[in-house]
ChimeraX commands (.cxc) that place a marker at each C-alpha (Angstrom):
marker #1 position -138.13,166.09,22.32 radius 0.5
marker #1 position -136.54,162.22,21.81 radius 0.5
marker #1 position -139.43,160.10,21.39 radius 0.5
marker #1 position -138.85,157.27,23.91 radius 0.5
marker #1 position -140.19,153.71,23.47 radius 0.5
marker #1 position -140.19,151.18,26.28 radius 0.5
marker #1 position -140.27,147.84,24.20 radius 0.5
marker #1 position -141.62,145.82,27.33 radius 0.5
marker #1 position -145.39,144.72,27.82 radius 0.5
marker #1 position -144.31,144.43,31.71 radius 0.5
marker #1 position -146.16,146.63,34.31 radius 0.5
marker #1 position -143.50,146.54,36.60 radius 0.5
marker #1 position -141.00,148.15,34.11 radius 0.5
marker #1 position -143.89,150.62,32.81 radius 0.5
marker #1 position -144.22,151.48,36.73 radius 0.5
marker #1 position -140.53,152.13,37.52 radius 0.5
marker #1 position -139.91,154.15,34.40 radius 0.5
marker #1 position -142.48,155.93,35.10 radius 0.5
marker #1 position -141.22,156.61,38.09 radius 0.5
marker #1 position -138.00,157.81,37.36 radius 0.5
marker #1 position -139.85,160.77,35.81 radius 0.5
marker #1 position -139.30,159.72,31.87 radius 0.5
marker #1 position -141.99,160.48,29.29 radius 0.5
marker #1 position -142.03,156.94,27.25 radius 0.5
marker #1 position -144.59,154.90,24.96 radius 0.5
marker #1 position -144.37,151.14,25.50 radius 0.5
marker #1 position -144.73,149.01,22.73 radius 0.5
marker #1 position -144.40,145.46,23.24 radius 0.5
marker #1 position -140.33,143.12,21.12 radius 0.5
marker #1 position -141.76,140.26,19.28 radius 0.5
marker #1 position -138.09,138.98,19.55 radius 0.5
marker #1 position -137.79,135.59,20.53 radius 0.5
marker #1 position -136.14,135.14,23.93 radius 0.5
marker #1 position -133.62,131.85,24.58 radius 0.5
marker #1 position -131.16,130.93,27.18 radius 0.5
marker #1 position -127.66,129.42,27.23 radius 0.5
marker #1 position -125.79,127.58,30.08 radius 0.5
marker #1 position -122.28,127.51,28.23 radius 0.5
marker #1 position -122.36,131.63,28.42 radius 0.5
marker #1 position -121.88,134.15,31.34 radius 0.5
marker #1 position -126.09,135.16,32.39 radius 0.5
marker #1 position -124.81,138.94,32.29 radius 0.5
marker #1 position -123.83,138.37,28.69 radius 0.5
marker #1 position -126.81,136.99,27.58 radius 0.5
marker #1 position -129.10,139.02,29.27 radius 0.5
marker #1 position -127.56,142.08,27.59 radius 0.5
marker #1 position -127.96,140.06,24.19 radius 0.5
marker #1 position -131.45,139.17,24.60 radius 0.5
marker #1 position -132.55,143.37,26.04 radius 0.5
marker #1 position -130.12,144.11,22.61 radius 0.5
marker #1 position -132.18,142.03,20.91 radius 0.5
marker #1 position -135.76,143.21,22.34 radius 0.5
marker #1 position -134.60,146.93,21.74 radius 0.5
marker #1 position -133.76,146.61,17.95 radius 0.5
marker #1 position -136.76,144.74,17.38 radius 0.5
marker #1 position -138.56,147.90,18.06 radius 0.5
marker #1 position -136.25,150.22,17.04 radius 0.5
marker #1 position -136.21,148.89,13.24 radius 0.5
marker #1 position -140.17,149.89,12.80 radius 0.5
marker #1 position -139.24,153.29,14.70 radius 0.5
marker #1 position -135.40,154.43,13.74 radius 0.5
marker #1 position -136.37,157.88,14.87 radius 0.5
marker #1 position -137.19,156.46,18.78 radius 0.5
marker #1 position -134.29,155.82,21.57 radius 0.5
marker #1 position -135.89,152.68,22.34 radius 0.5
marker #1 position -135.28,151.00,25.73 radius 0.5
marker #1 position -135.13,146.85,26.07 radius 0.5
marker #1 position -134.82,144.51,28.96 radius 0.5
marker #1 position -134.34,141.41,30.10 radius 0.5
marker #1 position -134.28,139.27,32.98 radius 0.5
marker #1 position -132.59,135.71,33.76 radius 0.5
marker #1 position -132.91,133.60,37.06 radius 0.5
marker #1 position -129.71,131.29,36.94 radius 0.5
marker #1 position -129.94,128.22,40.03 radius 0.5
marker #1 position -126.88,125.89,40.31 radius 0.5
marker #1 position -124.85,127.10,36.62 radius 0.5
marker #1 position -128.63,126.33,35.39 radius 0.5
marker #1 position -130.39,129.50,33.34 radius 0.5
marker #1 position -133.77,129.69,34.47 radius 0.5
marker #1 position -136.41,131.67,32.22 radius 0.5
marker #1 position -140.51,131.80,32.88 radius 0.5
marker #1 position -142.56,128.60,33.25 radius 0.5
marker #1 position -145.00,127.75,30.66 radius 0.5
marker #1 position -147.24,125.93,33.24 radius 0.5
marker #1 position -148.04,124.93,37.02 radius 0.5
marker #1 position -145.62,122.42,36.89 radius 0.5
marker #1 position -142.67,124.00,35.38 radius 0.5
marker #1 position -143.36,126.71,38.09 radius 0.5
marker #1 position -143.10,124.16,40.59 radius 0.5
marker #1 position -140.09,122.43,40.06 radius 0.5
marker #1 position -138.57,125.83,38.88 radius 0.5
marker #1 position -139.51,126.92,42.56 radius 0.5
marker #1 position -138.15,123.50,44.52 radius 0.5
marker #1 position -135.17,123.90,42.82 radius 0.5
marker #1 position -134.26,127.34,44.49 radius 0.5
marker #1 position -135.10,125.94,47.54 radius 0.5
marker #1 position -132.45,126.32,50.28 radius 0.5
marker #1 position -130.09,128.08,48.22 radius 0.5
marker #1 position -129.18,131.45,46.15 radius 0.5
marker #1 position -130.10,132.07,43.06 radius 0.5
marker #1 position -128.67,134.65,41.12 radius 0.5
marker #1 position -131.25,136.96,39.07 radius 0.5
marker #1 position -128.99,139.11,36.22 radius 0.5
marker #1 position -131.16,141.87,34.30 radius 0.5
marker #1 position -129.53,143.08,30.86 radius 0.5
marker #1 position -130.80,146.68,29.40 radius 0.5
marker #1 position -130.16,147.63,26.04 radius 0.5
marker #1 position -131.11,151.32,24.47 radius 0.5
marker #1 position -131.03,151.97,20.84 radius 0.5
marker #1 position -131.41,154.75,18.29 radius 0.5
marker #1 position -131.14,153.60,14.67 radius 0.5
marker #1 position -131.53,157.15,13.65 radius 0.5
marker #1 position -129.31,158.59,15.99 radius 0.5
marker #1 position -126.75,155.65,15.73 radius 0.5
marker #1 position -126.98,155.29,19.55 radius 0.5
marker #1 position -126.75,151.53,20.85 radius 0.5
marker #1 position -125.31,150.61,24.81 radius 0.5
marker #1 position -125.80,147.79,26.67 radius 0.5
marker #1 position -125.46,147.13,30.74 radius 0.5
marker #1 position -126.16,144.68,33.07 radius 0.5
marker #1 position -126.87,144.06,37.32 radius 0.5
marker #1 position -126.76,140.80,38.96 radius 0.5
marker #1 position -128.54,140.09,42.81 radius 0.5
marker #1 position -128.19,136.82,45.08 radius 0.5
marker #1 position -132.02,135.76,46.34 radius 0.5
marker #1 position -131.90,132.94,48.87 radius 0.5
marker #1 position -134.72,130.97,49.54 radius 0.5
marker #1 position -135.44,129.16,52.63 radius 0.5
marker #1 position -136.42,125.46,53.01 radius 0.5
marker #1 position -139.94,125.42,51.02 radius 0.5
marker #1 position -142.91,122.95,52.18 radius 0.5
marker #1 position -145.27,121.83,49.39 radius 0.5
marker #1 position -148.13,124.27,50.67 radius 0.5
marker #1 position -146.58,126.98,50.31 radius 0.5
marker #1 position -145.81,126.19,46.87 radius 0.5
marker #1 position -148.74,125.15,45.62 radius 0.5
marker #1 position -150.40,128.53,47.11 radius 0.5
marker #1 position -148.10,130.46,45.40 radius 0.5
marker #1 position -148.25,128.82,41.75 radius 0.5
marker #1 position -152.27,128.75,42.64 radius 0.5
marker #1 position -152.21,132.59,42.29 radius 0.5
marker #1 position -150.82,132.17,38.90 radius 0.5
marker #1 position -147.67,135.18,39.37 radius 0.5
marker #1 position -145.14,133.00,38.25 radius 0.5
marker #1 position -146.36,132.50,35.02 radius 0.5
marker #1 position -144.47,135.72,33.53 radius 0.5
marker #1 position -141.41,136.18,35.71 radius 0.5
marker #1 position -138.03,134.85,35.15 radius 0.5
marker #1 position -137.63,131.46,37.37 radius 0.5
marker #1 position -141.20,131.56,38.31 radius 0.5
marker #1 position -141.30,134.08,41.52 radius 0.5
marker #1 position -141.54,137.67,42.15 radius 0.5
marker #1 position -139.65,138.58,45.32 radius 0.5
marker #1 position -142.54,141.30,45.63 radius 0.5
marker #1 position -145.88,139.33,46.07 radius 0.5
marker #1 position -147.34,138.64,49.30 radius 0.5
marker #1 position -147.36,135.08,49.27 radius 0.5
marker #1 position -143.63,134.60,47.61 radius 0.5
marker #1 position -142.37,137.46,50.59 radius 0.5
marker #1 position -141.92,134.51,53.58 radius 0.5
marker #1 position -140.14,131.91,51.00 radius 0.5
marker #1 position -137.11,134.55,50.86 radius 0.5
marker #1 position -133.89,134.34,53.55 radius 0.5
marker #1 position -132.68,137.50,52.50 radius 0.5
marker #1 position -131.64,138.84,49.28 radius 0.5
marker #1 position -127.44,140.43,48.17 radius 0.5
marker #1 position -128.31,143.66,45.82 radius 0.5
marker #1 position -130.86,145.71,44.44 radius 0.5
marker #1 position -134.71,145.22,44.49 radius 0.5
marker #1 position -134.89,146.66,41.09 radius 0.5
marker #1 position -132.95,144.63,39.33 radius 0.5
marker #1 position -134.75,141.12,40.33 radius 0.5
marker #1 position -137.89,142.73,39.65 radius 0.5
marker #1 position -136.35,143.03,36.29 radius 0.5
marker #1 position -135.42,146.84,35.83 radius 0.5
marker #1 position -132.02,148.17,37.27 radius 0.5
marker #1 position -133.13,151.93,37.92 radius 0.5
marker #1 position -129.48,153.08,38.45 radius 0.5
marker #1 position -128.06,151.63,35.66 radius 0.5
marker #1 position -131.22,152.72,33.13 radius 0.5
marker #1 position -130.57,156.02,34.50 radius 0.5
marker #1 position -127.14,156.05,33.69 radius 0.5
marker #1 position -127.61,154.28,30.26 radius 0.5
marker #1 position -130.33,157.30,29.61 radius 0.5
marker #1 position -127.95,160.03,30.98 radius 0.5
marker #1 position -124.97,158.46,27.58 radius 0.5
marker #1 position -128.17,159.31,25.30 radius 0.5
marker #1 position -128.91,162.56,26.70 radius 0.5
marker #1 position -132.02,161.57,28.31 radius 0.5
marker #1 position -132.42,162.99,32.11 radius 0.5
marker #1 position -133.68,160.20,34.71 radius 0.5
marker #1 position -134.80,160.00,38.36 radius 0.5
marker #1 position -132.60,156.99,40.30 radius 0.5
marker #1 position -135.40,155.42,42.99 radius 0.5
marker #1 position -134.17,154.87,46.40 radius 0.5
marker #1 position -134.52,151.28,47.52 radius 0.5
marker #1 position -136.97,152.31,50.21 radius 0.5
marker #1 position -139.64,153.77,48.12 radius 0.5
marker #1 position -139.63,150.31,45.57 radius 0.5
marker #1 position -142.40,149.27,47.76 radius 0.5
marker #1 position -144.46,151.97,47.91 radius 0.5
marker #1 position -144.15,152.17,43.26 radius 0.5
marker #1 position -145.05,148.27,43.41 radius 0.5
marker #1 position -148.09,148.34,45.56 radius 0.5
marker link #1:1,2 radius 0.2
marker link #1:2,3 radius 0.2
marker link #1:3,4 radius 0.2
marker link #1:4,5 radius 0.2
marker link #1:5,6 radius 0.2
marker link #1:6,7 radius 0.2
marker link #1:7,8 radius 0.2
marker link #1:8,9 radius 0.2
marker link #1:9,10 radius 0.2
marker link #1:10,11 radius 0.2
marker link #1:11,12 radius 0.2
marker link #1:12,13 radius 0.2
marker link #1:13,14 radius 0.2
marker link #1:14,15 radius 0.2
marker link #1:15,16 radius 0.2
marker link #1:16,17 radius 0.2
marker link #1:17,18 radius 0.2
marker link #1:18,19 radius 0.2
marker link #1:19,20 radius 0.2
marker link #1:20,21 radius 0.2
marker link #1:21,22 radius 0.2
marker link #1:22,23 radius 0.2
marker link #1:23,24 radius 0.2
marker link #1:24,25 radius 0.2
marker link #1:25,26 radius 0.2
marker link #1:26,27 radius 0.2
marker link #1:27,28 radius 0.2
marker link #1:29,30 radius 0.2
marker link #1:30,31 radius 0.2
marker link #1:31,32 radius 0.2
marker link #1:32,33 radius 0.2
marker link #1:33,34 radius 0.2
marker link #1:34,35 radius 0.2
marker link #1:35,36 radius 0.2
marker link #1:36,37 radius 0.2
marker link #1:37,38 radius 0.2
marker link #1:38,39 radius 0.2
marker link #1:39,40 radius 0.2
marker link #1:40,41 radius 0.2
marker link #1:41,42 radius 0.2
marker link #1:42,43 radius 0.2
marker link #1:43,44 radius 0.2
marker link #1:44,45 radius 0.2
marker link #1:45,46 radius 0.2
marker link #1:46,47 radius 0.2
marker link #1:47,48 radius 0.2
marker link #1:48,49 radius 0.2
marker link #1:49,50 radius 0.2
marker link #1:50,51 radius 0.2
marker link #1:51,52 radius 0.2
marker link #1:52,53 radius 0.2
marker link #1:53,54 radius 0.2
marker link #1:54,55 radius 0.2
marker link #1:55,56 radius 0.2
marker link #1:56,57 radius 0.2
marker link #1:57,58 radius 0.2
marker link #1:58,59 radius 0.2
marker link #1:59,60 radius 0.2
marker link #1:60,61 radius 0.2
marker link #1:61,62 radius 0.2
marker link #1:62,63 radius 0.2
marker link #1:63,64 radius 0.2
marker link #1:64,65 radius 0.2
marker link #1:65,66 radius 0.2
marker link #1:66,67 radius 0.2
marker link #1:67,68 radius 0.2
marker link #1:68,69 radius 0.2
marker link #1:69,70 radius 0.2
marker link #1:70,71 radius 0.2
marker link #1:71,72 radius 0.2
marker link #1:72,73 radius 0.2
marker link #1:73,74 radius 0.2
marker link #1:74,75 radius 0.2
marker link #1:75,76 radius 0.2
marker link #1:76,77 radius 0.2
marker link #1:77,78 radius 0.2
marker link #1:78,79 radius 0.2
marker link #1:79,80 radius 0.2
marker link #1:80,81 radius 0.2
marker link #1:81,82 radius 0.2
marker link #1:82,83 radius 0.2
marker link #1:83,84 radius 0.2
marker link #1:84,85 radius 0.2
marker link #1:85,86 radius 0.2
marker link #1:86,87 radius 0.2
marker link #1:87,88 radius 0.2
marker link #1:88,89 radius 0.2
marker link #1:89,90 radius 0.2
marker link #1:90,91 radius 0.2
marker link #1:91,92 radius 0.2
marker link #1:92,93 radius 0.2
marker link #1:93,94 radius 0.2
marker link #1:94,95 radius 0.2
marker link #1:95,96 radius 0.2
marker link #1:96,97 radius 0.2
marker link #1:97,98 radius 0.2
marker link #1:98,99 radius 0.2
marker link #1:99,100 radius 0.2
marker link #1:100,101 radius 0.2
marker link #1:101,102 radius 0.2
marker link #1:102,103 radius 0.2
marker link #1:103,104 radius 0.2
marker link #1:104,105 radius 0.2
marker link #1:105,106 radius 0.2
marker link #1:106,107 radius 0.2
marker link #1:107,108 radius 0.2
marker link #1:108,109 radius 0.2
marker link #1:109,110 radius 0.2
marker link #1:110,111 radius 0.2
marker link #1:111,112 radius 0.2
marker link #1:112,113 radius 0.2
marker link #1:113,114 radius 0.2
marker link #1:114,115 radius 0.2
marker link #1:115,116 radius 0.2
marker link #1:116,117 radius 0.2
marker link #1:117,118 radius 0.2
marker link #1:118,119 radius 0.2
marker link #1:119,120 radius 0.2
marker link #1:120,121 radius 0.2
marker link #1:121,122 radius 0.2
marker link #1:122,123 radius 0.2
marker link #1:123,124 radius 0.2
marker link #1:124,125 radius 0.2
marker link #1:125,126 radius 0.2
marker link #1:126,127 radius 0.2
marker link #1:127,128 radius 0.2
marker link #1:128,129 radius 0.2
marker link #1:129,130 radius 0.2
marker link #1:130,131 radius 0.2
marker link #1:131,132 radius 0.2
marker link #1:132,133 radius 0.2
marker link #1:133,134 radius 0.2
marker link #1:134,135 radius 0.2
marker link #1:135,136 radius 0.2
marker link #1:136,137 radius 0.2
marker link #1:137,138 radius 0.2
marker link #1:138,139 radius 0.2
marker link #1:139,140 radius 0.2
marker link #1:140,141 radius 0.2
marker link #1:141,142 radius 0.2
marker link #1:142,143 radius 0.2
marker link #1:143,144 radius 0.2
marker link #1:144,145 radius 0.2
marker link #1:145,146 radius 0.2
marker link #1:146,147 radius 0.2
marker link #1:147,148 radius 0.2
marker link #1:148,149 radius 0.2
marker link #1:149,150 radius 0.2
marker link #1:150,151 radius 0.2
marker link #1:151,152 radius 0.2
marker link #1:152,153 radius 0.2
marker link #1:153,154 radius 0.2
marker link #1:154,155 radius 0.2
marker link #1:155,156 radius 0.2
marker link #1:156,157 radius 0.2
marker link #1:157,158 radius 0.2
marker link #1:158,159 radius 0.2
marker link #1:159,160 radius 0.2
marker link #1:160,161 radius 0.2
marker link #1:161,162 radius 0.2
marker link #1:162,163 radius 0.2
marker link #1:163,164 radius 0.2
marker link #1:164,165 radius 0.2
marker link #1:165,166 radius 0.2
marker link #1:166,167 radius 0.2
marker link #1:167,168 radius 0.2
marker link #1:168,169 radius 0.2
marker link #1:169,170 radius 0.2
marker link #1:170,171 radius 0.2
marker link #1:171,172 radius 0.2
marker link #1:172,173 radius 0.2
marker link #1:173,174 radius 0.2
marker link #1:174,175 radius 0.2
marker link #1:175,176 radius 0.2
marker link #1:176,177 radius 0.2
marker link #1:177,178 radius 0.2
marker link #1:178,179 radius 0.2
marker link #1:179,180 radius 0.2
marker link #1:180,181 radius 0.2
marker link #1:181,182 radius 0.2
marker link #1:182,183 radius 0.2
marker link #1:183,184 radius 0.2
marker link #1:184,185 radius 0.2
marker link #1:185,186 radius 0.2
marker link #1:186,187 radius 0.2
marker link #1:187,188 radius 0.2
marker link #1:188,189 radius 0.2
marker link #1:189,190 radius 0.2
marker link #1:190,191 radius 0.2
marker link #1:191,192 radius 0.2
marker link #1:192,193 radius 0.2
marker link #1:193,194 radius 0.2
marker link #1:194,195 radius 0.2
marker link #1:195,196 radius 0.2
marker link #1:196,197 radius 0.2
marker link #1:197,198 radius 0.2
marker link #1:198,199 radius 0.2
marker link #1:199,200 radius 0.2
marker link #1:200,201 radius 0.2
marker link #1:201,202 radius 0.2
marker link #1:202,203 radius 0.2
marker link #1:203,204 radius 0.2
view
């Protein structure tokens, strides 16, 4: 059986794999992540899962080894995860009243088995008019510390900040199910789509 190596320390990722019924290890990319205005989001967050994936793959050539990656882009402006309450706070008044456009890259490589594809999903989120309180309770919970443009469309207290959103659940939360299903499905690898009304019932 292909050993399978989820190079992601992120519990959300670990749950929805997990969910579409894949037997995986998860060892954590040391790459370094960046971000770049001058290039398409989908391109770069396909570069930067790429990148994530052979990181791991190199120590194990023998693993299909699945990376990801997720970018929050706000007025042509890519948005990554804020290093502290304040970043988080201006990351979060600056969606205010507006869309913002979340792009997740995946990337799945076998050294061994010469196997490397890349894909790529972009959602709208749009945000309503924000008042100071409810930021501040939000970055007092400390969520947005580790999620792309400093909000998770899933927690309780970021839930009432959001209009509506254009696109699938999965991929803001930062793992595409359809398209890692398909990616798995060109390596051989059988996978379990999850229907959009059952996300909140993995994420609890």
């Amino acid at each position: 059986m292909t050993r399978i190596i989820l190079a992601s320390q992120s519990p959300r990722r670990k749950q929805l794999l997990e969910a579409m019924g894949v037997e995986f290890e998860t060892i954590p990319s040391n790459f370094d992540e960046y971000l770049d205005d001058g290039r398409d989001p989908e391109l770069v967050a396909k570069e930067l899962a790429l990148g994530k994936a052979l990181d791991v793959a190199e120590r194990y050539p023998g693993a299909l080894v699945i990376g990801s990656d997720t970018i929050v882009t706000v007025d042509g402006h890519q948005l990554g995860k804020p290093a502290n309450d304040s970043e988080a706070r201006a990351m979060l008044v600056s969606l205010a009243g507006k869309p913002n456009y979340v792009t997740t890259g995946v990337a799945i490589v076998s050294i061994a088995g010469n196997v490397r594809v890349t894909g790529a999903n972009t959602a709208a989120v749009y945000f309503k008019a924000l008042d100071a309180q409810m930021v501040e309770d939000y970055v007092a919970t400390g969520d947005p510390f580790d999620k792309a443009g400093g909000y998770a469309v899933q927690h309780p207290l970021c839930k009432p900040m959001i209009e509506k959103i254009q696109g699938n659940q999965d991929t803001i939360i930062g793992f595409p199910t359809a398209l890692v299903a398909s990616l798995l499905a060109d390596c051989g690898v059988a996978a379990n789509q999850i229907p959009a009304d059952t996300l909140h019932t993995i994420l609890k």
